[in-house]
C-alpha positions as CSV (number, residue, x, y, z in Angstrom):
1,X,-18.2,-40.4,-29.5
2,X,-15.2,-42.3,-31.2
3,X,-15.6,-44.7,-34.7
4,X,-16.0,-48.4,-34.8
5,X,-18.1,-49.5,-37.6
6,X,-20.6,-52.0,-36.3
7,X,-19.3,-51.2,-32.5
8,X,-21.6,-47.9,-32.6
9,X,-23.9,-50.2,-31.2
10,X,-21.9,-50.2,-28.2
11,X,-22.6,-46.2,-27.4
12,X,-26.3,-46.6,-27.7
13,X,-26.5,-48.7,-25.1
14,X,-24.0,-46.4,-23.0
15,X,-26.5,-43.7,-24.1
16,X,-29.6,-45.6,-22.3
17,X,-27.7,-45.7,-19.3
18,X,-26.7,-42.0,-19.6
19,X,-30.4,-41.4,-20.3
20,X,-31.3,-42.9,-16.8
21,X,-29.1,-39.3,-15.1
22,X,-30.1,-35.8,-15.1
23,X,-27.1,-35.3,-17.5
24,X,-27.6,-33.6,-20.3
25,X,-24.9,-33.0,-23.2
26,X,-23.7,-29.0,-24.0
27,X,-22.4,-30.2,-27.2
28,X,-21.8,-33.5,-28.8
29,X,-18.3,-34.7,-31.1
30,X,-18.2,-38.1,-32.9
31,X,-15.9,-39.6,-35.7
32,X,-17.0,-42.5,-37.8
33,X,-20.1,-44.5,-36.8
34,X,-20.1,-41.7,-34.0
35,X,-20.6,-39.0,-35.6
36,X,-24.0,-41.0,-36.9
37,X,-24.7,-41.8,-33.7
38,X,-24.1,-37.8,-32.3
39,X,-25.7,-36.5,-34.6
40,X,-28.8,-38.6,-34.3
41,X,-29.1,-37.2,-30.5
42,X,-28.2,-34.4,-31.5
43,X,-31.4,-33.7,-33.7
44,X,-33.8,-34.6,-31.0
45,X,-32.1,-35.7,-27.7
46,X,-35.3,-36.5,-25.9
47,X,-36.0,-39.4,-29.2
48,X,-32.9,-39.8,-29.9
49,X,-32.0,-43.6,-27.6
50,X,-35.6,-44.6,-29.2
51,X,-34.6,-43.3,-32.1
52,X,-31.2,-45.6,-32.5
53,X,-32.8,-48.5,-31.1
54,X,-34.3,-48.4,-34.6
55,X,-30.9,-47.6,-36.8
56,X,-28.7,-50.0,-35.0
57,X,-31.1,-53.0,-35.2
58,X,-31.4,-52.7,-38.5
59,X,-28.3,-51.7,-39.4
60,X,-25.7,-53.7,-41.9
61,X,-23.1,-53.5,-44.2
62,X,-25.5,-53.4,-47.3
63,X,-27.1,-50.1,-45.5
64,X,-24.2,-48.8,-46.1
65,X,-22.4,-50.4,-49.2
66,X,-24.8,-51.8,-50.9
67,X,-25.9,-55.3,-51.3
68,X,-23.1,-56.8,-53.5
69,X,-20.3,-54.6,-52.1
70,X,-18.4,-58.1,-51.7
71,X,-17.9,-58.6,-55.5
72,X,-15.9,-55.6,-55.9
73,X,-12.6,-56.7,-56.0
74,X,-8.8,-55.9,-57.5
75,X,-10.8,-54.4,-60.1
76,X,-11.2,-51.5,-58.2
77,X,-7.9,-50.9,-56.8
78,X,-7.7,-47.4,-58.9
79,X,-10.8,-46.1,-57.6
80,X,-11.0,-43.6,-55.1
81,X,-13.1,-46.6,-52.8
82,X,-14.2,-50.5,-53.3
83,X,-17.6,-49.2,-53.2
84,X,-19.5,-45.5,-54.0
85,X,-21.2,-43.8,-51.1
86,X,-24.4,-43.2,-53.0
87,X,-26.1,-46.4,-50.7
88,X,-24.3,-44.7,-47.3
89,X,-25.8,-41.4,-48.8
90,X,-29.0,-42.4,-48.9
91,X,-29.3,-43.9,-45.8
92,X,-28.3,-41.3,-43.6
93,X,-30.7,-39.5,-45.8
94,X,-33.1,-41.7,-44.6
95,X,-32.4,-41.5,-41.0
96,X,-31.9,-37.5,-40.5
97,X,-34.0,-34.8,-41.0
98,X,-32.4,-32.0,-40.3
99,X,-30.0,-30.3,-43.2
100,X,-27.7,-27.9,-41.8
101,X,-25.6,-29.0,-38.6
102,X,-26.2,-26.0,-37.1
103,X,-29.9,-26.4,-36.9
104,X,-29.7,-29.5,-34.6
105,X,-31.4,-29.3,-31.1
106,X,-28.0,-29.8,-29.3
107,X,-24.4,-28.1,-30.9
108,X,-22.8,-30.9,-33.0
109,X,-19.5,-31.8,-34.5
110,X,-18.5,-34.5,-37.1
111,X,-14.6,-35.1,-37.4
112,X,-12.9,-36.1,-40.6
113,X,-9.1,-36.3,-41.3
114,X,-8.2,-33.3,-44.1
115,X,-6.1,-35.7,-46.3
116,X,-3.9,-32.6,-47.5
117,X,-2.6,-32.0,-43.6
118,X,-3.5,-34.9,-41.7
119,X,-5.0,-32.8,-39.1
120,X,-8.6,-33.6,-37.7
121,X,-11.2,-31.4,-38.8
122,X,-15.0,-30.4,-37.2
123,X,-17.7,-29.9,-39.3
124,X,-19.7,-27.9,-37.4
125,X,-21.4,-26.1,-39.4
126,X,-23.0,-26.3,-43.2
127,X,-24.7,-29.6,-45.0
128,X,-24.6,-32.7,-42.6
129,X,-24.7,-35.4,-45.3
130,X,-21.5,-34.6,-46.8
131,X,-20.1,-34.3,-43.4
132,X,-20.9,-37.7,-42.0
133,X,-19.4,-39.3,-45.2
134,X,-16.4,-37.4,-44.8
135,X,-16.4,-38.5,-41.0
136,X,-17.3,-42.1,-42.0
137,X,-15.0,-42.5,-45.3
138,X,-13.3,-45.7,-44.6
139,X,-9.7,-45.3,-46.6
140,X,-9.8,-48.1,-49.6
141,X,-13.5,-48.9,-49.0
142,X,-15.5,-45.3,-49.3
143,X,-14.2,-42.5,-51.4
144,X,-12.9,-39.5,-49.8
145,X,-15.2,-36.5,-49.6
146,X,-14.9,-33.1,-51.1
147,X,-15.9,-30.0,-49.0
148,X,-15.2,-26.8,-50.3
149,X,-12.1,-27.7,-52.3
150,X,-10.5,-30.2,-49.9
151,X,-10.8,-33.7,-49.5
152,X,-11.2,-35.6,-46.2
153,X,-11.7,-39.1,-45.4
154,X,-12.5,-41.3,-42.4
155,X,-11.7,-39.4,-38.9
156,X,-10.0,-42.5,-37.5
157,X,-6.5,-41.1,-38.8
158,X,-6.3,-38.1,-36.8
159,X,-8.8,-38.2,-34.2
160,X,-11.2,-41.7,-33.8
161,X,-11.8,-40.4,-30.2
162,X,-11.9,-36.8,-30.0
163,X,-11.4,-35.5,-26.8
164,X,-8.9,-32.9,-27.5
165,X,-11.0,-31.6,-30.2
166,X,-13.5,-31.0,-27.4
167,X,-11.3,-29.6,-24.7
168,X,-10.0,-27.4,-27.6
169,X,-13.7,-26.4,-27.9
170,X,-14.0,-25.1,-24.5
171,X,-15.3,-28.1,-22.7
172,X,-15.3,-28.4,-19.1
173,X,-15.9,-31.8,-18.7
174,X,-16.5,-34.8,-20.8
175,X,-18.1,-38.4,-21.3
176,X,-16.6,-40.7,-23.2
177,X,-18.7,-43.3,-25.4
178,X,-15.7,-45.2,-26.9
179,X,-17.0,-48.4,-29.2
180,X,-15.3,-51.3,-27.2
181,X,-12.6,-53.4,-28.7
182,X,-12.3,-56.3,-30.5
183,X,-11.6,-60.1,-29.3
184,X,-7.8,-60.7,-29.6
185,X,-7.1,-62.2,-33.5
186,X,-3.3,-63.5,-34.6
187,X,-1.3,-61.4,-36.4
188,X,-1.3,-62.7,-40.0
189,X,0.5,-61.7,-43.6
190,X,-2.9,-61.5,-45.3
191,X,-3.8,-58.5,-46.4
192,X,-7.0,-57.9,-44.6
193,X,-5.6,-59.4,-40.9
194,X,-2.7,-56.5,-41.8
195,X,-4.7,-53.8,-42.2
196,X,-7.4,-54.9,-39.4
197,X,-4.0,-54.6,-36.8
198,X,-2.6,-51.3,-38.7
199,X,-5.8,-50.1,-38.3
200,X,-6.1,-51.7,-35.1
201,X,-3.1,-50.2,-33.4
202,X,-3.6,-46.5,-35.0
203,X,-6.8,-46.4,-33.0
204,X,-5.2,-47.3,-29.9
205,X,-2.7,-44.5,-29.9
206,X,-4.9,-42.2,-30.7
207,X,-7.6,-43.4,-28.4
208,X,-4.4,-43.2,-25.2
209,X,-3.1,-39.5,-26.7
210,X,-6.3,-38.0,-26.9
211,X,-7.6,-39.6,-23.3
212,X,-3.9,-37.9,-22.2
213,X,-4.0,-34.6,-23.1
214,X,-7.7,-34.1,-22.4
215,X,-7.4,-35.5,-18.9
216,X,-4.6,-33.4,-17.9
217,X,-6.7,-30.7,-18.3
218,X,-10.7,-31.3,-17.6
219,X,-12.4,-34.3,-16.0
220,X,-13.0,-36.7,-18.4
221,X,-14.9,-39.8,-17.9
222,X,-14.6,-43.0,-19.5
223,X,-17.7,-45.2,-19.6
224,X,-16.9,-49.1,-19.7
225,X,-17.3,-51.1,-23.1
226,X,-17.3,-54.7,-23.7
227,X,-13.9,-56.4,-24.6
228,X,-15.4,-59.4,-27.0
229,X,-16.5,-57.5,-30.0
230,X,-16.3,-58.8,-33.2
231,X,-14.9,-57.5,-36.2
232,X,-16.0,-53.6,-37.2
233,X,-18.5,-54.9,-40.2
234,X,-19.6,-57.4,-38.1
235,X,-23.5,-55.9,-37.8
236,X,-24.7,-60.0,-36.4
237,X,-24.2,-58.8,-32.5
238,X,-24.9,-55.4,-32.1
239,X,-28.3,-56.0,-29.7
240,X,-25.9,-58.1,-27.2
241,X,-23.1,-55.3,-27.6
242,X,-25.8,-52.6,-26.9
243,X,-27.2,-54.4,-23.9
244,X,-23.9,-55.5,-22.6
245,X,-22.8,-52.0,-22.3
246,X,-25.9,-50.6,-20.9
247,X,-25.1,-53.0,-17.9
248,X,-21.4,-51.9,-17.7
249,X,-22.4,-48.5,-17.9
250,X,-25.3,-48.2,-15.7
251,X,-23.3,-50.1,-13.0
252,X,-20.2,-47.7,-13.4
253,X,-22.7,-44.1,-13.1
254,X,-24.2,-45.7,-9.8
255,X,-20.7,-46.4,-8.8
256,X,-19.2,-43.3,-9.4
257,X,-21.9,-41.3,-7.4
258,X,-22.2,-43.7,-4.9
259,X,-18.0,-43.1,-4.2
260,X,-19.0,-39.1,-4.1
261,X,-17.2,-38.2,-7.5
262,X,-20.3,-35.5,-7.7
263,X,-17.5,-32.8,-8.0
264,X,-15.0,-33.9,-10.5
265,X,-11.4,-32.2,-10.8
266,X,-9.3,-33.2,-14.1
267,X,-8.4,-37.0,-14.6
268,X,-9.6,-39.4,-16.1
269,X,-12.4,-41.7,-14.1
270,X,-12.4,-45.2,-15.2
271,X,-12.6,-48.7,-14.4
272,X,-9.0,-50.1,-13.2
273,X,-9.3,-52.9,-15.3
274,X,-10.1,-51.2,-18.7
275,X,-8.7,-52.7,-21.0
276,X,-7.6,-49.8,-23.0
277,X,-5.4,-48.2,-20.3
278,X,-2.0,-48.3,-20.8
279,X,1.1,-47.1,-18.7
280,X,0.9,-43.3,-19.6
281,X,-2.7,-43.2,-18.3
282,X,-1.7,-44.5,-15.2
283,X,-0.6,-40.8,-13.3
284,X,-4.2,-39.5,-14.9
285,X,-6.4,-42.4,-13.4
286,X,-8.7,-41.9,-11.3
287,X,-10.5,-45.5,-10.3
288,X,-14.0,-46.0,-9.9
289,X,-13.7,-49.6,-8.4
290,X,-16.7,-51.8,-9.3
């Protein structure tokens, strides 16, 4: 399950459509706003689409920063963040149950970017809290974690969609619930349109390197998202993203069985037209025509 802010919306709805198979997860991985999401499902799978139906219709900036996040300003370019992640804190308090990841109902990883290396880390293991915030620590807007004398921040800088990280965990297969992409915006000077692209274009490298590597070696299969998101913090359409994707989803399952994928060998099953495939991931592709 990859990061995307606001587009975590997008995998709930890929996870009612999931919900509608006789699938069922070994283990789940998510960065970001999909870490939240995994481990949500993770906790109880059988409650767990109910259960976000809840969390992402509610869900907004202020749920997670606070409700005058916006005021914080060049006053706070020495802190570790723009905002604490006391509110963020609290409401995955809120949400989650469970205090140790490995007392979920389903094997879990969150994966946050050890500042000191660069590499991608999994929390598999130990308090959850502290792991999601690690997984979800947006550099410049939420503070870098600590966890056991190391500091990690947002997953997105080493691994927003971690398929390698699974393959490397001994999966055999895997689902993709990527979180759509944005509508197309000018590139601009300003510093937020800069580090929107930056940020922007290091998820799309990762996103291509990790579907890559991990196809070359197991089946991996890349469920459809919409291509007319908003920005990441925009929390005003995620019920049309969700449903949107349930749709694309639903249709692309039906499809794949119907075309007698049943037995998959390595590559990556997609839509030809997905947006996010790029030259590389050509040789891998294996198309599941609508």
């Amino acid at each position: 399950m990859a990061g995307g802010g606001s587009h975590g919306a997008v995998q709930w709805g890929a996870l009612q459509a999931l919900a509608l198979t006789d699938i069922v997860p070994d283990s789940i991985l998510g960065t970001s706003a999909g870490a939240l999401t995994g481990s949500i499902m993770s906790e109880d799978l059988k409650a767990g689409v109910a259960r976000l139906a809840y969390v992402w219709g509610q869900m907004n900036v202020s749920y997670l920063a606070g409700e005058r996040w916006w005021t914080r300003g060049l006053s706070q370019m020495r802190s570790p963040g723009l905002v604490n992640n006391t509110v963020e804190q609290a409401t995955i308090n809120a949400i989650l149950h469970t205090e140790l990841i490995e007392d979920l109902d389903v094997p879990f990883g969150a994966v946050a970017t050890d500042l000191a290396s660069g590499q991608p880390h999994v929390f598999d293991s130990g308090p959850i809290v502290p792991a999601l915030l690690a997984s979800s620590a947006i550099p410049g807007v939420l503070p870098p974690v600590e966890i056991d004398g190391r500091l990690y921040c947002d997953g997105l800088a080493s691994a927003n969609l971690p398929a390698i990280q699974a393959v490397q965990r001994g999966a055999g297969s895997i689902i993709v619930l990527d979180t759509g992409h944005a509508k197309s915006a000018d590139v601009g000077t300003s510093s937020a349109k800069v580090l929107n692209r930056v940020r922007g274009i290091m998820a799309m490298s990762q996103r291509r390197r990790q579907l890559r590597d991990a196809a070359a070696r197991v089946p991996v299969v890349l469920l459809p998202t919409p291509d007319d998101l908003g920005g990441t913090l925009d929390f005003g359409d995620t019920m049309h993203a969700g449903s949107t994707t349930y749709q694309k989803a639903r249709a692309f399952l039906v499809d794949l069985f119907l075309q007698g994928h049943d037995t998959l060998g390595a590559g990556l099953y997609a839509r030809p037209d997905d947006p996010g495939l790029s030259h590389d991931l050509l040789p891998l592709l294996q198309e599941v025509p609508g």
